[in-house]
C-alpha positions as CSV (number, residue, x, y, z in Angstrom):
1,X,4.9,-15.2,30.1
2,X,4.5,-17.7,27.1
3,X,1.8,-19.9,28.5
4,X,-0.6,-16.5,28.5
5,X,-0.1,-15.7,24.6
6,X,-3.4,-16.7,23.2
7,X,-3.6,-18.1,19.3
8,X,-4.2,-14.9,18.1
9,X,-1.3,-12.9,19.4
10,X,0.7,-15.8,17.9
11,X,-1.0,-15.9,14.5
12,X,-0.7,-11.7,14.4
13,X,3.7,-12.1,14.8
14,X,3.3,-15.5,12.5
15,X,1.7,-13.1,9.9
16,X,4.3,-10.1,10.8
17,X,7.1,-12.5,10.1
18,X,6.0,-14.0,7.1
19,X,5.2,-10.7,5.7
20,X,8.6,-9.0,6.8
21,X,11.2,-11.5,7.8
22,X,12.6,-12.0,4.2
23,X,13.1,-14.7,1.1
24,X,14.4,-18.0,0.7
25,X,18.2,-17.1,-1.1
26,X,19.4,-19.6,-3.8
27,X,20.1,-22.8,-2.0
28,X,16.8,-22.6,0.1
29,X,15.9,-25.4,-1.7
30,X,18.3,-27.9,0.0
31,X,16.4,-27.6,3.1
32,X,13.3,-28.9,1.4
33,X,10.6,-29.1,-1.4
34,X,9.1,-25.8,0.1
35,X,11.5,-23.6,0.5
36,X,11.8,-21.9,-2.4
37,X,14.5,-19.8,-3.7
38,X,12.9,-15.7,-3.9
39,X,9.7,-17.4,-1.5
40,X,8.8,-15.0,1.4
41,X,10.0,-17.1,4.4
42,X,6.4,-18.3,5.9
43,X,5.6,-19.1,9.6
44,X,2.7,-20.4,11.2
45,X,1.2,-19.6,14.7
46,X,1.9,-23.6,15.5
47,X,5.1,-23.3,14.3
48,X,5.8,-20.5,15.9
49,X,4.8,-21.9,19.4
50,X,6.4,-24.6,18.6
51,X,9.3,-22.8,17.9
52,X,9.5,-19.9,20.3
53,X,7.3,-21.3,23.2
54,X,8.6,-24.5,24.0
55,X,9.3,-24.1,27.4
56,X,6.4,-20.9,28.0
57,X,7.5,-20.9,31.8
58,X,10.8,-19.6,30.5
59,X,9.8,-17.5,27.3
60,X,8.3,-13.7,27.2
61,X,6.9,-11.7,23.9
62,X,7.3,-8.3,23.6
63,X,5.2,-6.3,21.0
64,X,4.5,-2.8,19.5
65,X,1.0,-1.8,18.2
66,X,1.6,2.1,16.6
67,X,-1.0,3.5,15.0
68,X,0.7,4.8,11.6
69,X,-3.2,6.0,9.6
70,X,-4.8,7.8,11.8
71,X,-7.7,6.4,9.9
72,X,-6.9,2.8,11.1
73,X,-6.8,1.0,14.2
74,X,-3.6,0.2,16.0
75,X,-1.9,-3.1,14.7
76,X,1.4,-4.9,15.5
77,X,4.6,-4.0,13.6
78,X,7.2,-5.4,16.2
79,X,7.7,-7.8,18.0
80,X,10.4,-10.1,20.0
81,X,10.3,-13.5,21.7
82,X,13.3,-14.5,24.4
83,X,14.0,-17.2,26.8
84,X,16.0,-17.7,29.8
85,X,17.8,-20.5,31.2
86,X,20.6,-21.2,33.6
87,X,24.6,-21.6,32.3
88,X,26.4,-22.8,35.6
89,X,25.8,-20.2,38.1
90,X,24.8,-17.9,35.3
91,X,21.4,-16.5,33.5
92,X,20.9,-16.4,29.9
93,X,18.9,-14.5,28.1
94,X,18.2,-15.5,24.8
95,X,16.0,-13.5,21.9
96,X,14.7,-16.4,19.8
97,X,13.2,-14.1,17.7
98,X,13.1,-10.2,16.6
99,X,11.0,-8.6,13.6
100,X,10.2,-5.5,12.7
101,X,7.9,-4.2,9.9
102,X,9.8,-2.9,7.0
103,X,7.7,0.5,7.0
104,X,8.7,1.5,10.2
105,X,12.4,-0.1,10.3
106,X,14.9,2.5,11.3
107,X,13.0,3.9,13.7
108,X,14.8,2.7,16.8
109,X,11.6,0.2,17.5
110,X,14.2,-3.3,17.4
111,X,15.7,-1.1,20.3
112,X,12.9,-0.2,22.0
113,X,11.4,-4.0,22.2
114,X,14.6,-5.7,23.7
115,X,14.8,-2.8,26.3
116,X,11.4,-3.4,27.4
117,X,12.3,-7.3,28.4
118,X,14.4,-5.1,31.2
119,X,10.8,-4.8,33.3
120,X,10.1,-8.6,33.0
121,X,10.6,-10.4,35.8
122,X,11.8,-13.7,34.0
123,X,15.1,-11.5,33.0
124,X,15.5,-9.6,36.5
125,X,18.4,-12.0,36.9
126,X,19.6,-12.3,34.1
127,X,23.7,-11.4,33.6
128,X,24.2,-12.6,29.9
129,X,22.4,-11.7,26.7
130,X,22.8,-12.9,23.0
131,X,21.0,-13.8,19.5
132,X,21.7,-15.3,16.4
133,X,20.5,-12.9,13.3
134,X,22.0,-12.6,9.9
135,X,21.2,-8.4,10.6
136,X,23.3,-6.1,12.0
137,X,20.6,-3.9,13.0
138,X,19.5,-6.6,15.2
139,X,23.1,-7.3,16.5
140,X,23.2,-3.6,17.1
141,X,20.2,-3.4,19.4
142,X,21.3,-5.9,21.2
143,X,24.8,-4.0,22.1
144,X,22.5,-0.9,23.0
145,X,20.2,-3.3,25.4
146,X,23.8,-4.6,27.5
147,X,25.3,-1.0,26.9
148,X,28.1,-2.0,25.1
149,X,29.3,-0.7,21.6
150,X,28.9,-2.8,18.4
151,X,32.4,-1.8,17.0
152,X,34.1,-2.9,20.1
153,X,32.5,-6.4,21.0
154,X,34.3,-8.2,24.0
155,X,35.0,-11.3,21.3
156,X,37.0,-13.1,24.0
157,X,33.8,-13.6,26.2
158,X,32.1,-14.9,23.3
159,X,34.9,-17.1,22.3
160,X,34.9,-18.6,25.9
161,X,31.7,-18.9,26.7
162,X,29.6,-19.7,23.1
163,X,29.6,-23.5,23.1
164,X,29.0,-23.5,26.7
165,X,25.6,-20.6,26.4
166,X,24.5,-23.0,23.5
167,X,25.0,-26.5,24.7
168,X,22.9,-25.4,27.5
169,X,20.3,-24.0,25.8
170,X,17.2,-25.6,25.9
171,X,16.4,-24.6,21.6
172,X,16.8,-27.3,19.6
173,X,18.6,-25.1,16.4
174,X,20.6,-23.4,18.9
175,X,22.1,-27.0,20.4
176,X,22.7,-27.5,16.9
177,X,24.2,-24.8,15.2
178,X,27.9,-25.2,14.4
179,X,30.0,-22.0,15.5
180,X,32.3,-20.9,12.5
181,X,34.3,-17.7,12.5
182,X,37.6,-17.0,13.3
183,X,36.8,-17.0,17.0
184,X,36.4,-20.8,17.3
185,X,38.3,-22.1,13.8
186,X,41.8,-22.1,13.2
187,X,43.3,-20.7,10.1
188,X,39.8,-19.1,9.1
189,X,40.2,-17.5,5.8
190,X,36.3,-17.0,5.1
191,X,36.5,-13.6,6.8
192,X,34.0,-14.5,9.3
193,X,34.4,-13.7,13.0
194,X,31.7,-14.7,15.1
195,X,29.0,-17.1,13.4
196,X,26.8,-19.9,13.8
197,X,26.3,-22.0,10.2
198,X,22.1,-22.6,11.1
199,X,21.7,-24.0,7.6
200,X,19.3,-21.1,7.3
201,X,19.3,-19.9,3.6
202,X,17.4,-17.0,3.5
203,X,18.7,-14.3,1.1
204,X,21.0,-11.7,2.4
205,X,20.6,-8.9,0.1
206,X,19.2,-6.5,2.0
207,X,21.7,-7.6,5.7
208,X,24.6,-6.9,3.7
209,X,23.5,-3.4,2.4
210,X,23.2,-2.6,5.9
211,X,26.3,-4.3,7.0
212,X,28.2,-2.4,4.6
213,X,27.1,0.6,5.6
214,X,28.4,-0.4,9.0
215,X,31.3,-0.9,7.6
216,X,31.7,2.1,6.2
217,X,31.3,3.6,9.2
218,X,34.0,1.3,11.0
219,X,31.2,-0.2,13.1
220,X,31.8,-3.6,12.9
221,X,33.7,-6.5,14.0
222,X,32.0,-9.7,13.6
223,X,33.3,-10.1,10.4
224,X,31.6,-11.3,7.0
225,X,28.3,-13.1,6.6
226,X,27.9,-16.2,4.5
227,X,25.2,-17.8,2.8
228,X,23.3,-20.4,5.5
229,X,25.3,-18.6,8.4
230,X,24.1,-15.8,10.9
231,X,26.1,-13.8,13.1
232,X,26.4,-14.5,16.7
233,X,26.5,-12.0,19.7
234,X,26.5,-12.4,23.4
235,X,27.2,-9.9,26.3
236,X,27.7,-10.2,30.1
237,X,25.9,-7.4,31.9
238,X,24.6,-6.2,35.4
239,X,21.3,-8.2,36.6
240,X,18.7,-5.4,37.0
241,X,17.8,-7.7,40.2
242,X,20.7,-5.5,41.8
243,X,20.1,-2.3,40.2
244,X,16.3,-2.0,40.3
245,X,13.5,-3.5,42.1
246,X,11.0,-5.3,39.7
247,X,7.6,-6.5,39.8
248,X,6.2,-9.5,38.0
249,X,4.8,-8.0,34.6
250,X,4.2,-8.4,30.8
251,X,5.8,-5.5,29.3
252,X,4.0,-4.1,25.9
253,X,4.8,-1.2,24.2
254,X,2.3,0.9,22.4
C-alpha cells in the first residue's frame, strides 16, 4: 500500500514520468513561470507523493521492471498509482496515474499494470473504475481492465454518476475539474463527449495520432480532445470480493 513505497521507488516513477509523460503544449505557460511551452512535463518524488499518496491507506503502485539489454540490469518502464474510496454504498477505484516508457509502448504493458491492481486487496471490493487521461491508449486499457469495449462505452452511467464519483473523491484536481462534453453541457458543439477541462496544457500531438487511428477504426466515442481538457472514463463492474478469494498483497509485475 502507499505508506510502504520508500523514496526511491517514488523518485524511480518521478524520473519515468518526467522522461516519458510528454511536453508542456502552447498555453502551458498560463499555469505558471515554469511551465514552458515544448518543456518535458517534470515531476518530483515529493510531488509525486504529494500527489498520488495523499491518503497511502487508500493508494497502491503497480510497477514493471523488464529487462530489455540483456547486458543491463532490470529497471522500471511502467508504472500506475490508484486509489479507492467509498461513493454511497459504492467503491471507487481511481488510477491517479499511468505511464509507460515510450520504448516499450504498444506492448500491452498499460494493460497488464491496471489488471494487476485485480490481486490487491484495497480493490477486492471495488464495483466502479475510472481515470482522467488525454490518451486513448490509456482509456482503452481501462475498458479491457472492466471488460467492456472502448467503442461502446455505457455513456449514460458516466453521465449519471460523474459529478457524484468526483465530488467524492478525496483528489484535490479531481474535486476540481469541470466536466465538459456533450454528456453534461447542453447544446455542445465542441465535439467533445466525455471530458474533464483539468487546465492541464500538455501537448497533444502524439494522443491525437493515436486517437485518430482509433477513429479510423470506429473505436471511439468519447468524442474530441481539446487543449487543457482530458477525456474521462468510468465503468461499473463485478467486485472480485464475489468472484475470487484474495489475500492482502502488493502486486508487481516483472
Amino acid at each position: 500500500m502507499g505508506n510502504e513505497i520508500s523514496d526511491d521507488t517514488l523518485t524511480a516513477c518521478a524520473n519515468l514520468f518526467s522522461s516519458n509523460y510528454g511536453v508542456w503544449g502552447q498555453q502551458a505557460s498560463t499555469i505558471s513561470k515554469h511551465t514552458i511551452p515544448g518543456k518535458n512535463v517534470k515531476m518530483t518524488g515529493a510531488r509525486l507523493r504529494a500527489q498520488c499518496l495523499s491518503h497511502p491507506e487508500h493508494m497502491v503502485l503497480v510497477t514493471c521492471y523488464l529487462q530489455v539489454d540483456p547486458l543491463e540490469s532490470p529497471r522500471l518502464y511502467g508504472h500506475a498509482f490508484a486509489t479507492v474510496w467509498d461513493y454511497g454504498e459504492r467503491r471507487v477505484g481511481w488510477v491517479t496515474q499511468l505511464v509507460v516508457d515510450e520504448q516499450v509502448r504498444q506492448r500491452y504493458i498499460a494493460t497488464q499494470l491496471l489488471q494487476s491492481l485485480k490481486l490487491h486487496v484495497l480493490f477486492s471490493r471495488v464495483d466502479i473504475v475510472g481515470l482522467v487521461s488525454s490518451h486513448p491508449a490509456a482509456c482503452n486499457a481501462l475498458a479491457k481492465y472492466a471488460a467492456a469495449d472502448i467503442k461502446n462505452i455505457d455513456l449514460g452511467f458516466i453521465r449519471e454518476h460523474a459529478s457524484g464519483i468526483l465530488g467524492s473523491s478525496p483528489i484535490s484536481y479531481l474535486k476540481a475539474a469541470q466536466l465538459t462534453g456533450a454528456l453534461f453541457e447542453d447544446n455542445c458543439n465542441s465535439g467533445t463527449v466525455s471530458s474533464v477541462f483539468t487546465k492541464f496544457f500538455v501537448d497533444h500531438t502524439e494522443p491525437l495520432e493515436v486517437l485518430s487511428l482509433y477513429k479510423k477504426k470506429d473505436q471511439w466515442c468519447l468524442g474530441e480532445l481539446l487543449d487543457g481538457h482530458e477525456f474521462l472514463v468510468i465503468f461499473p463492474i463485478t467486485p472480485m470480493s464475489s468472484t475470487v478469494p484474495l489475500s492482502p498483497v502488493t502486486p508487481t509485475m516483472s
